[in-house]
N, C-alpha and C positions, 0 to 999 in steps of 0.2 A: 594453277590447278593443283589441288591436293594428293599427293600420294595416294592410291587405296590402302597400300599396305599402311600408313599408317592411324588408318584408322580407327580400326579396335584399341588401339593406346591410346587414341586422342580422345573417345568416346567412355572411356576407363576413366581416365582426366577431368576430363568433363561431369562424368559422375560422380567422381572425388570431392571436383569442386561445388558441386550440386548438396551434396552432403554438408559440407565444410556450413554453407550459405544456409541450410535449415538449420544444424545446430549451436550455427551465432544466434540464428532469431531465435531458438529455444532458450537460449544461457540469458540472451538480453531482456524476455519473456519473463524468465526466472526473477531476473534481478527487480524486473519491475512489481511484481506478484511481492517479492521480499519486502519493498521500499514500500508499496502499501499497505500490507499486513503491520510491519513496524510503525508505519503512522497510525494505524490503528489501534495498536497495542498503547502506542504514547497517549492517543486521544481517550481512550476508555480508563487510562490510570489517571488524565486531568480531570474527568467527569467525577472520579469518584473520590480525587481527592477534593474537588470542589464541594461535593455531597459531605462528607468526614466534616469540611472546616463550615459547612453554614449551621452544621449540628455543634460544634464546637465554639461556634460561635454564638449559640441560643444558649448554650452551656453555663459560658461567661456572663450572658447578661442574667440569666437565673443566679446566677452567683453576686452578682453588684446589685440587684433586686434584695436579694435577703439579706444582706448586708446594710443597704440599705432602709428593710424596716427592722432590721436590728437598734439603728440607728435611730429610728423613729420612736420608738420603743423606749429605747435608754432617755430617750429627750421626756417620754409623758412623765418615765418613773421620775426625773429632774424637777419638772413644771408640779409634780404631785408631792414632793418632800418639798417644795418649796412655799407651795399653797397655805402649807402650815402654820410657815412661820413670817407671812407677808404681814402688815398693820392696817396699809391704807386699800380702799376699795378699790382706787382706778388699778394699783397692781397687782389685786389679786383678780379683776378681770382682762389685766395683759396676759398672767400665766393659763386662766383656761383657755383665752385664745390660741395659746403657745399650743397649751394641749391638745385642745379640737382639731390646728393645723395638722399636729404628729399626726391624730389618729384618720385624719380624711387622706393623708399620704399613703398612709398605712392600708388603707381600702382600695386607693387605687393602686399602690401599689401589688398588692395581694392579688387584686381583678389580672393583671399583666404578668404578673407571675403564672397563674392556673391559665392562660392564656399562652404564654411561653413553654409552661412544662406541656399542654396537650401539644404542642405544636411540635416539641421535640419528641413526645413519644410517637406522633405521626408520623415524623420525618426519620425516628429509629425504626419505625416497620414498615415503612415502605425502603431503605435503606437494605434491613434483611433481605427484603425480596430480593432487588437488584445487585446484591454482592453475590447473590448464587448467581445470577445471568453474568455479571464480572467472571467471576471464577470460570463457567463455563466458556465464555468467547476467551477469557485469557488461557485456557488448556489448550482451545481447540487453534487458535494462533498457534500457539507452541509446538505444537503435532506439525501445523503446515509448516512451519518454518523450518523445521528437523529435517520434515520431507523436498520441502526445493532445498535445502544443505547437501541430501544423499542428491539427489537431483542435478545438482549444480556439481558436484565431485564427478559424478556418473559421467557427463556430458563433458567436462575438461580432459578427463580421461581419454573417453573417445575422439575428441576434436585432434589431442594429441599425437592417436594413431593414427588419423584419419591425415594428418598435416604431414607425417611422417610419410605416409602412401603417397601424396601429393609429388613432396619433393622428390621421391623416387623414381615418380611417372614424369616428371617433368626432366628431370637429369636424360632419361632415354630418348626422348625426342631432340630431334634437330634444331639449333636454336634459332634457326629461320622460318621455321613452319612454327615454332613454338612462340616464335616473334607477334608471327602472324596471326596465330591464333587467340594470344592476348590482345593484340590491337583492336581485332572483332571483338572480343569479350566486352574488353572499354565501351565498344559501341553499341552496342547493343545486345548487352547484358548476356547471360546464362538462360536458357542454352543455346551454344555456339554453332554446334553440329547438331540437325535435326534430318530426320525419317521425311519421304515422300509421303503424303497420307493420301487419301480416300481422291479420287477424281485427279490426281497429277497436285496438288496441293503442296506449296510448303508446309510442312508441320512447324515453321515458326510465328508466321504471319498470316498463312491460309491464304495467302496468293498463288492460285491456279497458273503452276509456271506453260510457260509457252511451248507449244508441241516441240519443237527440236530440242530445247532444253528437257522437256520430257523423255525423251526417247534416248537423250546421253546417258540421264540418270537410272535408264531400265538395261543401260547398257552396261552399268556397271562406276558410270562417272561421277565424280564430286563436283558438284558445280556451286558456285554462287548465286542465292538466289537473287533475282533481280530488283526485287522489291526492298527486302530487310537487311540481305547481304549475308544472311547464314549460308553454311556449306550443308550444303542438300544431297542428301545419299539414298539410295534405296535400298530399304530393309527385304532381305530375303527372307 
């Protein structure tokens, strides 16, 4: 049977450790709020560098295009000083063919260029658009992030004092009762020590205890309840 007197200490305790258990789940809350925001931050800089390199990539092939009817180009001026000076007829309708070839390259290659360049001034304005939505989801990450950092500081801080109360409540108790009262904890969790409620009720389990267990505890006794096993007190 539990002391009365030491109740109010073990109920302090118990408090203590009630706090302790919400601001682990808030810090662990935090952390996970952080790891996703950071995944998000990473995935919104892969998006956009994917977006940069297909435009960079349209870039390069506008560039081996003009190059290429660069190329085509130098070959007609080639096939056309050479037209000049040929003798026989089959070679001087190898070099127009030479030429015609250049110049049908040259069209299709032109058609894929204005086909390339529309594509990248498409993929440059809509780019614009979405580098402001970038910018703004990468501030507004930034802001949260700052905020679970004070957050996360805030809450070690108090966990700190809160752990410090802990040991000090626990030092003042008896290490038989306090034996006891961790072995309950093990078993069925926080909280340990709970109030009579409404109709003779545990307030841990809400099993309606038995009239003479009733009547201990309006007498003033700690009893265990029969059900769950917490120490069952009534609240004046």
């Amino acid at each position: 049977m539990l002391e009365k007197g030491l109740l109010k200490v073990l109920l302090k305790l118990q408090e203590t450790q009630m706090s302790i258990e919400r601001l682990e789940k808030a810090q662990k809350k935090l952390k996970e709020e952080e790891s996703r925001l950071r995944r998000e931050f990473s995935k919104l800089e892969e998006e956009e560098a994917q977006t940069l390199l297909v435009i960079k990539n349209i870039e390069s092939q506008i560039r081996q295009i003009k190059e290429e009817i660069s190329r085509c180009k130098e070959g007609i001026k080639r096939a056309e000083s050479r037209l000049n000076m040929v003798r026989k007829a089959q070679d001087y309708k190898a070099l127009l063919r030479e030429k015609a070839k250049y110049e049908d390259s040259i069209i299709k290659l032109s058609q894929d260029l204005k086909n390339l360049e529309t594509e990248k001034k498409e993929r440059e304005s809509a780019y614009a658009k979405e580098k402001k939505v970038f910018e703004r989801r990468y501030r507004e990450i930034k802001e949260e992030l700052e905020y679970i950092t004070l957050e996360q500081e805030n809450i070690s801080k108090k966990l700190k004092e809160v752990k410090g109360q802990e040991q000090r409540l626990r030092e003042s108790i008896p290490s038989q009762v306090l034996m006891e009262y961790e072995k309950l904890k093990d078993h069925v969790g926080l909280p340990v020590i709970v109030s009579v409620v409404s109709f003779g009720a545990c307030g841990g389990c809400g099993m309606t205890l038995p009239a003479t267990l009733y009547s201990k505890v309006v007498s003033g006794q700690i009893i265990n309840c029969p059900n769950c096993g917490r120490w069952v007190y009534y609240e004046t």
